[in-house]
N, C-alpha and C positions, 0 to 999 in steps of 0.2 A: 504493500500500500504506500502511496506518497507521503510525503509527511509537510505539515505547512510549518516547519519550524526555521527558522534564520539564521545561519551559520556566526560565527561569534563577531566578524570583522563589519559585522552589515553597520549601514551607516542612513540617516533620515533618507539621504539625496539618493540614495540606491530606489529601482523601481522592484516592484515585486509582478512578477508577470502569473499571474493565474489561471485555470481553464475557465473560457467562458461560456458561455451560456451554450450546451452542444444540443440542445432541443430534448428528444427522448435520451439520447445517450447516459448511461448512470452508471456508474462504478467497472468502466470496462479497462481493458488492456490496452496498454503501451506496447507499442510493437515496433518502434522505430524512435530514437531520439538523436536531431539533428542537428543539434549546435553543441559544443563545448567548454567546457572553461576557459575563458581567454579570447573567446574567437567574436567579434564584430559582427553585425547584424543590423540591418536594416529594416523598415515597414515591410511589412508581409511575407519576409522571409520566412519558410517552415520552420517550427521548432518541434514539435512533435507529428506522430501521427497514431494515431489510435485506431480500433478495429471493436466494432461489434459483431453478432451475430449475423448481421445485415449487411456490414457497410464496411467503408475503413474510411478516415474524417483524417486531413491534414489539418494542423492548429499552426497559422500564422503567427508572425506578432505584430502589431500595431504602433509599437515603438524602437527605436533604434539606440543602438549603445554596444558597451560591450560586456559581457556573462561574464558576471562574478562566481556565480555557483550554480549548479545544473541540479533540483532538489529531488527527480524523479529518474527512475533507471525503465528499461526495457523488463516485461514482465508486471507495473505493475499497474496496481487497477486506481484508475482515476476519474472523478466527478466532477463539476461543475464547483469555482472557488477552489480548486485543490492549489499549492501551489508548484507550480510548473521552474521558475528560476529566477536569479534576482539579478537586475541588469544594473550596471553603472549608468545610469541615463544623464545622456549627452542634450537631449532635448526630447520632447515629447511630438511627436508628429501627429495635427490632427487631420481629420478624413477632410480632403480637398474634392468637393464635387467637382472641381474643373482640372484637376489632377488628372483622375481615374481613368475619362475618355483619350486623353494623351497617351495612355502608358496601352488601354486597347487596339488604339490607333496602328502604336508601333507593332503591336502584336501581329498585327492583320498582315503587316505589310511585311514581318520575318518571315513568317512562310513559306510562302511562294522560294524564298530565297535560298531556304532550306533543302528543298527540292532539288534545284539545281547549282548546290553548293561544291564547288571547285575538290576533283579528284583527288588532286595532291592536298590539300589543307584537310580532307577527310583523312588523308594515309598518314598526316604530319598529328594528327588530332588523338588518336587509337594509339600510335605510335608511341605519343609522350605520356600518355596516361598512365599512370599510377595504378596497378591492383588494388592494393593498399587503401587505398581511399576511397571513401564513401560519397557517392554520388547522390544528388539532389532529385527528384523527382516527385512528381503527385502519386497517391497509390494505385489511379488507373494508370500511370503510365510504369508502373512497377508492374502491375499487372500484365498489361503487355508483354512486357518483357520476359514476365514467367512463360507465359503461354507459349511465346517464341524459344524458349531456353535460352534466352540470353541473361549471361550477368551482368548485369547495369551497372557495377561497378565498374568496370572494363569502360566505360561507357565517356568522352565527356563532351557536358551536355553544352551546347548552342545559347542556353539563355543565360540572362544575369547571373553569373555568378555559377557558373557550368551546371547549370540546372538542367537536368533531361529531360527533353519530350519525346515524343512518339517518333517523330519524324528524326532524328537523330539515331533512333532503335534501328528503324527502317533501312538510312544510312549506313550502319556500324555493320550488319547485315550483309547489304548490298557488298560492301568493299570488303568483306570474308569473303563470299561467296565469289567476287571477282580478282579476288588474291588466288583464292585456290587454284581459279579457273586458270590465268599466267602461270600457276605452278607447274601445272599438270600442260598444259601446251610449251613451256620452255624444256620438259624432259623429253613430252614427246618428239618437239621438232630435233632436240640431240638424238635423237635415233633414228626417224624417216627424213629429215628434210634435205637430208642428202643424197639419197636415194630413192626411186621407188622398184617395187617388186617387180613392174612391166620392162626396168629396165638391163634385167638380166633373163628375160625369156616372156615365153607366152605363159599369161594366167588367166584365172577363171573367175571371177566375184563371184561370190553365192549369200543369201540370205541365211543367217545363225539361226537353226532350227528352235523355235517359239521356248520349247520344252526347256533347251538348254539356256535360253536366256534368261528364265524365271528359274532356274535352277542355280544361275551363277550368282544371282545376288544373295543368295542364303549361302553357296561355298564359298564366296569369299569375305560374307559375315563371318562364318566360323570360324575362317582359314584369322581372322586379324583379329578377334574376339576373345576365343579361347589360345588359351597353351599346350597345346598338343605335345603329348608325349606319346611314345607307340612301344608296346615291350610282343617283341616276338617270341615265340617258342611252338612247340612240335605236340600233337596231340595222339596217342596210340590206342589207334579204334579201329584195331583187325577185329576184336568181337563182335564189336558192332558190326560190323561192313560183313560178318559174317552171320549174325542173326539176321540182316538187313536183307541179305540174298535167299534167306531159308523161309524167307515168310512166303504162307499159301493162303490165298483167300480161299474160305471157308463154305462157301457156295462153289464157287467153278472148278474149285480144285487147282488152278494156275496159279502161276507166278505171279505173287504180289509187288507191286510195282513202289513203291514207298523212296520217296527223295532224302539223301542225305541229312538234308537241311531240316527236314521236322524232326529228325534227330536232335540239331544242334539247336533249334530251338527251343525246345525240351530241357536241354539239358542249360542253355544259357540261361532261362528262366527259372532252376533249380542253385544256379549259382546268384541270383540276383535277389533272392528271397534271404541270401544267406550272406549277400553283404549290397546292404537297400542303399548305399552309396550308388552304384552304379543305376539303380532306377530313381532321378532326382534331376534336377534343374535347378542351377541359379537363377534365382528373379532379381535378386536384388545385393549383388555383392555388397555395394558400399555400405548398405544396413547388415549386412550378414546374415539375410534369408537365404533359405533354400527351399523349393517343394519337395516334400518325398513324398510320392506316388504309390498309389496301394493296388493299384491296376498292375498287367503287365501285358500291355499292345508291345509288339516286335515287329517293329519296321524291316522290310525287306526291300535290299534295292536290286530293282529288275532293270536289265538292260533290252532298251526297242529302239525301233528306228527312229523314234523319235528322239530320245532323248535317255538321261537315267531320272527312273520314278521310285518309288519309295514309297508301296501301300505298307499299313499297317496290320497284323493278325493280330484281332482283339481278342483281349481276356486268352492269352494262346497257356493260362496256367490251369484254365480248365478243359483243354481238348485234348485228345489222344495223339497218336503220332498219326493215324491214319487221315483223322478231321485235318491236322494241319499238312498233313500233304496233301491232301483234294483241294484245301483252300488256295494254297499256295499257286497249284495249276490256275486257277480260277479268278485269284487277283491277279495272275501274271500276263493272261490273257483278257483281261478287263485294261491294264494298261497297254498293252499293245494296239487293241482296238480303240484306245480313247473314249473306253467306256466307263472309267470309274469316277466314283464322286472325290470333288478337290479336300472334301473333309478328310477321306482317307490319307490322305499323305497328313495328315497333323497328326498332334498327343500322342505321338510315343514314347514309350520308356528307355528302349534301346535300337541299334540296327545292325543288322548282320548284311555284311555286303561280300558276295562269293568270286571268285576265278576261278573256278574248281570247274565248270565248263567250257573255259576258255583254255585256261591253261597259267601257269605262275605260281610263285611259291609264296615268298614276303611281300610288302607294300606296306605304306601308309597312309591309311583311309581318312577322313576328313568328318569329322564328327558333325552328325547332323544335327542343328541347332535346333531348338534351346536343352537337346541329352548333353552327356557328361563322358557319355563313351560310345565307341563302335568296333566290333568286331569284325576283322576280315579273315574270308578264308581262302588259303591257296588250295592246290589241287592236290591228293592226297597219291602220294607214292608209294612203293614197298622198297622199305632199307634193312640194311644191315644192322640190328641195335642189337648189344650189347646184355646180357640180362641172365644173371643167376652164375656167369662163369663164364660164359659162351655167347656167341651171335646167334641171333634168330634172325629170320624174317619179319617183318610187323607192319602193318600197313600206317602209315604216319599224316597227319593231317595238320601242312602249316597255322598257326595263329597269328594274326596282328592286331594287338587290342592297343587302337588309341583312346587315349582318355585326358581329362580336362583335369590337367594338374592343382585346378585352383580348390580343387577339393575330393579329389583323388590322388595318392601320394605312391609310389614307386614301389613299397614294401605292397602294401594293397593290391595293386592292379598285380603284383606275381602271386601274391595269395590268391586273390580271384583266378587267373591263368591256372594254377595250379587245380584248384577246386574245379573247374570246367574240365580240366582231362580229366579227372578224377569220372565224372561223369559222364562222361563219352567212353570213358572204359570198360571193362568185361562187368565193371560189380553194378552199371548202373543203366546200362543198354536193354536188359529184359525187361526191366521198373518202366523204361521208359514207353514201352509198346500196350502197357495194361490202358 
């Protein structure tokens, strides 16, 4: 709460400046105090600014001089007669009716000018400004500037006494946004503008397939976002690969046809139950949120000619291996035909992204935003390992799990690695078929 008491050195001639009359306003919060001890001040400069439930009220002053003592801080709640500061008063300024229209006048006539304010004196303006310091502005024009994500301190302002307006925000804005633009055109011209591609043969311009370009701006969110780190290692799922071939559908009597991958997704969502780090998303580093997720959707990325897509298998911790290899076929061929809904590529937990059709062993996959990790898998070979005394044969199924260092840590993602072969191995490959 303010307090209306008078510091020991006050003297008669000192002014005492108070809140006045704020209409409804009654015992609200201080959320802004803009002058300090020692600092000059003139008719209507801010001195406070206050915030109700409604509103938020800057408090002028009506006299000029300079702050003896500042009697209210940020935080607290103040009313009508509180007392706000005590000024050395220089003279009392009274309300000039033929003032006012003078001082609107010039107003009218800054703007325009604002607009079209000289490039270099905007770059010379940002340039010299101060972090540090606290800029002047009304609280719709601070507002603004919320909305925009700008910090108005960075800011300085065009009016009396660098005061910020709108149009200044606008300003500070515009020449970001045309700083970057020279940045990005001076790199590029150092690498094409001495060359073009036509001029060491024939080439072909093509249009960057749709898929792939709303694809790019989420991989290279991620790619500059997160901290990638990627730990490799080898997985030994000859039982598997051999229960995997023995299976007989139960009607025809044939050979059950069952994809790897509902394998491994089975079994990656028995390791994510057992460390709920990896099914999570940072919302909000700088607060130190995180979601942890009680679902567990398993994004798969499917490669078409259009592009790579990434439907999701929902709830895949309650289907069998059989459900999630029907489905698999089924999202895989809804994206190819450009039949599936854009909902499905959202709200997953994890993603498993395979070569194992293609061909390849390691890589470093690119975690799809806003997960914390992704799985990749190479194509699985038969090696020589080592085991009891002796080489055996064993069929081996590379891993690449990248993950988001900012909250997954190096000992982790090998324990998780480790707990995945575990499950992909002889002790956990029949569990997985029930």
């Amino acid at each position: 709460m303010a307090t209306n008491q008078c510091p020991q050195n006050y003297k008669m001639s000192d002014k005492e400046i108070k809140i006045p009359n704020i209409g409804e306003f009654k015992n609200v919060e201080v959320i802004e105090v803009l002058v300090s001890n020692g600092q000059s001040i003139s008719k209507n400069d801010p001195l406070i600014t206050i915030e109700s439930d409604k509103s938020s009220v800057e408090i002028p002053s009506y006299f000029e001089g300079k702050v003896k003592s500042v009697n209210i801080k940020v935080g607290d709640k103040v009313s009508e007669g509180d007392l706000m500061l005590i000024l050395e008063s220089s003279k009392e300024t009274k309300k000039d009716t033929e003032e006012q229209p003078k001082i609107e006048k010039k107003q009218v006539k800054a703007e325009p000018q604002k607009e079209t304010i000289n490039k270099d004196n905007i770059k010379k303006n940002f340039s010299e400004k101060s972090v540090s310091g606290i800029s002047s502005a009304s609280p719709k024009t601070r507002k603004f500037a919320r909305e925009l994500g700008v910090d108005i301190n960075q800011i300085s302002g065009s009016e009396r006494q660098g005061r910020v307006v709108e149009s200044d925000i606008k300003n500070f804005i515009s020449f970001k946004i045309n700083n970057i633009s020279e940045k990005k055109e001076n790199r590029s011209k150092k690498i094409i503008s001495e060359f073009s591609h036509s001029d060491f043969g024939e080439i072909e311009i093509k249009d960057i397939p749709r898929v792939k370009k709303l694809a790019s701006i989420y991989l290279v969110n991620s790619w500059t976002t997160i901290p990638h780190v990627t730990n490799h290692d080898e997985a030994d799922i000859t039982e598997m690969e051999d229960f995997r071939n023995s299976l007989i559908d139960t009607y025809t009597g044939d050979k059950k046809k069952v994809t790897p991958l509902a394998f491994i997704v089975k079994a990656l969502v028995a390791s994510m139950k057992k460390f709920p780090s990896f099914n999570s998303s940072i919302d909000d580093i700088e607060n130190g949120k995180i979601t942890m997720k009680k679902y567990f959707h398993i994004g798969i990325a499917v490669d078409t000619p259009h592009g790579l897509m990434v439907p999701k298998i929902r709830n895949a911790d309650n289907k069998n291996i059989s459900h999630i290899s029907n489905e698999l076929k089924t999202v895989s061929e809804q994206c190819r035909d450009l039949k599936i809904d854009k909902k499905e590529f959202f709200g997953g937990s994890m993603t498993i992204t395979s070569l194992g059709s293609i061909g390849g062993s390691f890589f470093t996959p690119i975690i799809n935003y806003p997960e914390v990790a992704i799985l990749g898998i190479g194509r699985s070979e038969k090696k020589k390992v080592f085991i009891n005394g002796k080489f055996q044969t064993r069929t081996m199924l590379p891993l690449s799990l990248s993950y988001d260092h900012r909250i997954i840590d190096g000992a982790e993602a090998a324990r998780f690695n480790n707990d995945l072969k575990e499950n992909l191995g002889k002790n956990f490959a029949y569990k997985l078929a029930v």
